[in-house]
C-alpha positions as CSV (number, residue, x, y, z in Angstrom):
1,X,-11.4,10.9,-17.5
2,X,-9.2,11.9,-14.5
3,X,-5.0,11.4,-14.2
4,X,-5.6,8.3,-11.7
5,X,-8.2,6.5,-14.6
6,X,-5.6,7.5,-17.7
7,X,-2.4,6.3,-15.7
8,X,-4.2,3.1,-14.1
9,X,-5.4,2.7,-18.1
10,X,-2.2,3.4,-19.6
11,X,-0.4,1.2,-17.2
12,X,-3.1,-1.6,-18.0
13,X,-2.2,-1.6,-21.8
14,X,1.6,-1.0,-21.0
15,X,1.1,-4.6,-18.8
16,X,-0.9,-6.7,-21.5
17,X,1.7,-5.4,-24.7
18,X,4.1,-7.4,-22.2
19,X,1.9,-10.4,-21.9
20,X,2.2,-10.2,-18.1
21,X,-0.9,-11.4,-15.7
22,X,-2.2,-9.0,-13.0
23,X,-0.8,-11.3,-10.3
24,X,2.5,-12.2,-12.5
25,X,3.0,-8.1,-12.5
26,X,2.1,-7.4,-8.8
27,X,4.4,-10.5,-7.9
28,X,7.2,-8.7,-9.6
29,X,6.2,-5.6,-7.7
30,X,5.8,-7.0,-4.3
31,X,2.4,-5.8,-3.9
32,X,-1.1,-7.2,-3.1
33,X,-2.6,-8.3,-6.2
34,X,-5.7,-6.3,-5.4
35,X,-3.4,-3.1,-4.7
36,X,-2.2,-3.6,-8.7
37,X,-6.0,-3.8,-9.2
38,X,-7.0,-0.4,-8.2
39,X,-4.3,1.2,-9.6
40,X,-5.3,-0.5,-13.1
41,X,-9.1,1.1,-12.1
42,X,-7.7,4.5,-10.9
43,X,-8.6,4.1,-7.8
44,X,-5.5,5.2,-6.4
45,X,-2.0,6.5,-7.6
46,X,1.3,3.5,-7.8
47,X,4.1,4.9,-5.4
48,X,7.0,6.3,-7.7
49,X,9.2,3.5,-6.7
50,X,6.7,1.3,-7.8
51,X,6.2,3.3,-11.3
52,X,10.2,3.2,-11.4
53,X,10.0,-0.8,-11.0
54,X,7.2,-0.9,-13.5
55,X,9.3,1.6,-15.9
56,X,12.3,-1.2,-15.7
57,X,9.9,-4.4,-16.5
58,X,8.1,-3.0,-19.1
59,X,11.6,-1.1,-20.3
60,X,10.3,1.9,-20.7
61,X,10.7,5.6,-19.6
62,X,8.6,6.6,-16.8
63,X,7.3,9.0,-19.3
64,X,5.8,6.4,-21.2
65,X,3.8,6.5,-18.7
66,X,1.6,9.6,-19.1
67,X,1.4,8.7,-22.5
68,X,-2.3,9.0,-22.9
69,X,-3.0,7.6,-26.6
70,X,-6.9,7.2,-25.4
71,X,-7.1,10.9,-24.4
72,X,-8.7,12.5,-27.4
73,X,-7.4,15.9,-28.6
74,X,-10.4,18.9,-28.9
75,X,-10.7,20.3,-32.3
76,X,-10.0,23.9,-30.6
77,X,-6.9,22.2,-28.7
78,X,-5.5,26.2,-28.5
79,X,-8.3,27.2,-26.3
80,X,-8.9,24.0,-24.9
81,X,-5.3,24.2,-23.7
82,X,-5.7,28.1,-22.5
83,X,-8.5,27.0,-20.2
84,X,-7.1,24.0,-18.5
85,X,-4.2,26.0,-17.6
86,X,-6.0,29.5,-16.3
87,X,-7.8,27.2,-14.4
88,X,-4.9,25.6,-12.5
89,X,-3.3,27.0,-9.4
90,X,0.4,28.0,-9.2
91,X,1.5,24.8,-7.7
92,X,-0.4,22.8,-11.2
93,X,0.8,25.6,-13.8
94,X,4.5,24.6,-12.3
95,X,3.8,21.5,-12.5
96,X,2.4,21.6,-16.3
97,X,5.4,23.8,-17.1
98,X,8.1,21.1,-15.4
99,X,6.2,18.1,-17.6
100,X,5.6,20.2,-20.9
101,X,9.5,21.5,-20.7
102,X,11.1,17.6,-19.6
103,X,8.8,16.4,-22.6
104,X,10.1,19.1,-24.7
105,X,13.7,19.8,-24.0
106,X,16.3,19.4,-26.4
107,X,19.4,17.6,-24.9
């Protein structure tokens, strides 16, 4: 499943857990109701500022987020791991690093 499917998915369940509509979420967004719609379906990506809104109404992190519960792990998750990320380019592996070491990071 691609990052569009699992966020749309993950913002889906984050949205029913708070007992909130489609239209009752998107009216809090101030978006089209079909807009909220395809990002639920992963058919497109929610702005940051609207993840940031969506963050603050379901009180949660926006790492909550990428929270991926449905994602299920490989049983070789070492090599699994290895090839995702020799597979990336530079920009991704920075990327990969930045989210692994936020995730991570002792304060």
């Amino acid at each position: 499943m691609d990052n569009k499917k699992l966020l749309g998915k993950r913002i889906k369940e984050l949205r029913k857990h708070k007992g909130l509509t489609q239209e009752q979420l998107s009216e809090m967004l101030d978006i089209e109701p079909g807009s909220l719609s395809g990002i639920e379906s992963g058919r497109f990506f929610p702005s940051l500022h609207n993840l940031d809104k969506m963050s603050k109404i379901f009180n949660v992190e926006l790492v909550e987020f990428f929270k991926f519960s449905t994602v299920d792990v490989p049983q070789d998750l070492d090599k699994e791991l290895e090839a995702i990320i020799k597979n990336q380019n530079s920009q991704n592996k920075a990327l990969i690093y930045k989210i692994l070491k936020s995730a991570f990071s002792v304060v």
